[in-house]
Phi, psi and omega in degrees: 000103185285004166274022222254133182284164196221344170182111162266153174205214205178136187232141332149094163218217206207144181245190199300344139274018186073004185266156195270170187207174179254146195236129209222134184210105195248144226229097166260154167335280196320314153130004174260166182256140170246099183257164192187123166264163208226100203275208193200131156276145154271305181254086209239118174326143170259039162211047171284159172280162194252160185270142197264129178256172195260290191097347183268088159355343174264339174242139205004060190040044173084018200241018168265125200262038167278356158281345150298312209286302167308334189278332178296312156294301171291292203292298197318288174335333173252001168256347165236024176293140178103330173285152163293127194303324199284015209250007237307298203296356161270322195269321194307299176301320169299301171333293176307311195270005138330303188280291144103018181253126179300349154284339212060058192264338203272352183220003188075151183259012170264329169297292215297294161308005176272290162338282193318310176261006160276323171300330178275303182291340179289325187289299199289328137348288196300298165256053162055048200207116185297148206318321185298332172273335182291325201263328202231040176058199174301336194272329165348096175197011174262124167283098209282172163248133196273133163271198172185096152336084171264304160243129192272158180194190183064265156270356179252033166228151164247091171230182209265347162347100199254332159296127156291316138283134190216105179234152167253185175212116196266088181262344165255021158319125162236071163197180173272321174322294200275354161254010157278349174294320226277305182313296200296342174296302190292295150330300209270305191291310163334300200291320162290330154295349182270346168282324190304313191298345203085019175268179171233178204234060160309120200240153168281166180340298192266019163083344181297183171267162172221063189273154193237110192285150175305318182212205183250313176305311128021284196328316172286347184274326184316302174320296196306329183280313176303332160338277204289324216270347159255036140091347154276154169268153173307122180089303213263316175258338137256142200230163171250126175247142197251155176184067195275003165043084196295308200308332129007294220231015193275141150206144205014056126117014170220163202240110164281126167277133166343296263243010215086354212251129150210106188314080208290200181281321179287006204247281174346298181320321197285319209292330179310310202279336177287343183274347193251008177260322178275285204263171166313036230239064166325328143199184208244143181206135183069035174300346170221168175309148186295339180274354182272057183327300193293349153301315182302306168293353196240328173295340207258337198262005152281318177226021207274330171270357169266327168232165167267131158257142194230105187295106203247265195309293242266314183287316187036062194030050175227127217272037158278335192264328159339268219269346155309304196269345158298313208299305185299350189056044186279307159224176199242346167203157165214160183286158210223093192249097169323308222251032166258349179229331164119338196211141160337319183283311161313321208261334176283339166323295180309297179356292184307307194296263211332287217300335178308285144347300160114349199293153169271172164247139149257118182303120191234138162284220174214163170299328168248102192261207204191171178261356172284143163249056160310317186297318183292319174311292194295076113249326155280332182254000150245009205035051199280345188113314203232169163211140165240125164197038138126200157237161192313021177207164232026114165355273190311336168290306169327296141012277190296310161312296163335312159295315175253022150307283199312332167285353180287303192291334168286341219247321164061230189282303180332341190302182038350119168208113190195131199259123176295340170276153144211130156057031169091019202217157210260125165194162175293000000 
């Protein structure tokens, strides 16, 4: 059987905060090969699958993952050697029952998805077909529009920020090229208004500026400005997207703010529909604790027809909690993380259930990322639209743009690129 894996093994290597992570590398008869690197969050559901860390204090202040590394070589390894790669949604299920725990806490969801997505890159390898074509067929040609992380706050900065995301999104490019010019443009214009003022423009995890603004609004006057001064208009060729991670900033029943300000729910609620009546903002995402249903349901049946709200913490890409927030009418989208739910099949699962819905999906890296773009292919072979990976600096973020020029550039007149936002208001 020339697809029948023939060997895995798996490595100790470091993500874009310098923390280990796992690196999976599968092996077919036939002689191709899969590799997958595994990223890591900061700012994480607590009913995420879990990442299995060592716990030894002496090696990387407990967060080294060689017992992840091991399981991959031994338990993993032998349950799916001999199988067909091409098999994805078979090797997945051995994985999970393999595992037999519902978080994957006993082999790690960090083993497991390393595994998962080397076997989906060794199979496409195997019938000469780039990842993108391999995971969503022929029809595969939507091109997403990048949210792109421009100023960071909350757990991925240390400023006074209490949002974690200030992104913009060049949705009236009409192309992907070309919304990558229009961010990277917008960026270069940001980073000279955060000098003129005297701020410094140091950047965060995820590659944004982290300057320490007085408030989370500040932030947005910043965008709007950064906008206009590299020659777009606000809303109609670049827009704002929000990701204030609540659960963050949530405590005994209220949300603190930069400016000092602590919000209840409904107080939070007014301040959202005035920014999105003042600023540019197309959707909001993880906007109250994750445990705040009734924030979630009252943002979406307020402003739900005008912006996307967008389910993270609360989803934690798994369609049980999925289909818990279709029920509440909670949001109109979720975020979409491979290594929140442990295995490819799980995350296109979700994928479906949302798409079921009518909800849109967005494709996310994490904060402590990797040089693999695996998100960029699956963000093109399921066509969800969107992408999050981050901002116009750092490598790892880069990456992920950078692949999918080229799928753009394999893909030619075939390409599909078109926004989902118009003019600050919610369409198919």
């Amino acid at each position: 059987m020339p697809n029948e894996i023939a060997h895995v093994d798996a490595l100790e290597i470091l993500d874009s905060r310098g923390n280990p992570t796992v690196e999976v590398e599968v092996a077919l008869r036939n002689g191709s090969v899969g590799v997958a690197r595994v990223p890591s969050g900061a700012s994480t559901g607590k009913n995420e699958a879990v990442e299995l860390r060592d716990g030894d204090p002496t090696r990387f202040g407990g967060l080294g993952v060689r017992k992840a590394v091991e399981n991959v070589r031994t338990i993993l390894s032998e349950r799916v050697l001999g199988e067909d790669a091409t098999k994805q949604a078979a090797i997945d299920a051995l994985l999970i029952e393999a595992d037999g725990t519902p978080g994957k806490s006993k082999l790690g969801a960090n083993a497991i998805l390393g595994v998962s997505m080397a076997v989906a890159r060794a199979a496409a390898n195997s019938v000469g077909l780039p990842l993108y074509a391999y995971l969503g067929g022929a029809t595969a040609r939507r091109l997403p529009i990048p949210m792109m992380n421009v100023i960071n706050g909350g757990k991925h900065a240390g400023n006074r920020l209490a949002f974690q995301e200030f992104m913009i999104v060049p949705h009236g490019a009409p192309s992907f090229s070309e919304a990558l010019r229009y961010g990277v443009e917008t960026f270069r214009a940001l980073k000279r208004e955060l000098e003129r003022r005297g701020l410094p423009t140091a950047v965060g995890d995820e590659g944004g500026f982290a300057p320490d603004l007085e408030s989370d609004e500040e932030a947005c006057e910043l965008i709007v400005e950064a906008i206009e001064r590299a020659g777009f208009t606000p809303g109609k060729d670049v827009a704002i997207a929000l990701d204030p991670a609540a659960s963050s900033f949530f405590s005994d029943g209220a949300y603190d703010l930069a400016s000092g300000e602590r919000l209840d729910r409904e107080a939070l609620l007014d301040l959202y529909a005035r920014w999105v009546k003042t600023y540019p903002i197309v959707s909001i995402e993880d906007g109250f604790d994750e445990a705040d249903w009734d924030g979630y349901v009252a943002q979406t049946a307020a402003i739900g027809d005008r912006i996307q709200i967008v389910g993270d913490d609360n989803y934690v890409t798994n369609p049980k909690f999925i289909a818990e927030g279709i029920r509440r009418k909670a949001t109109n989208a979720v975020l979409i993380k491979l290594n929140q739910i442990g295995t490819v099949t799980e995350t296109v699962a979700a994928i479906e259930l949302a798409r079921t819905a009518g909800w849109r999906s967005v494709v996310s890296h994490r904060s402590g990322e990797t040089e693999d773009s695996f998100i960029a292919d699956f963000a093109v072979a399921f066509g969800t639209g969107q992408i999050k990976t981050g901002s116009l600096s750092r490598s790892e973020r880069i990456a992920k743009y950078n692949r999918l020029l080229w799928i753009e550039r394999q893909l030619g007149t075939q390409a599909l690129f078109s926004s989902p936002f118009i003019a600050g208001d919610q369409a198919d």
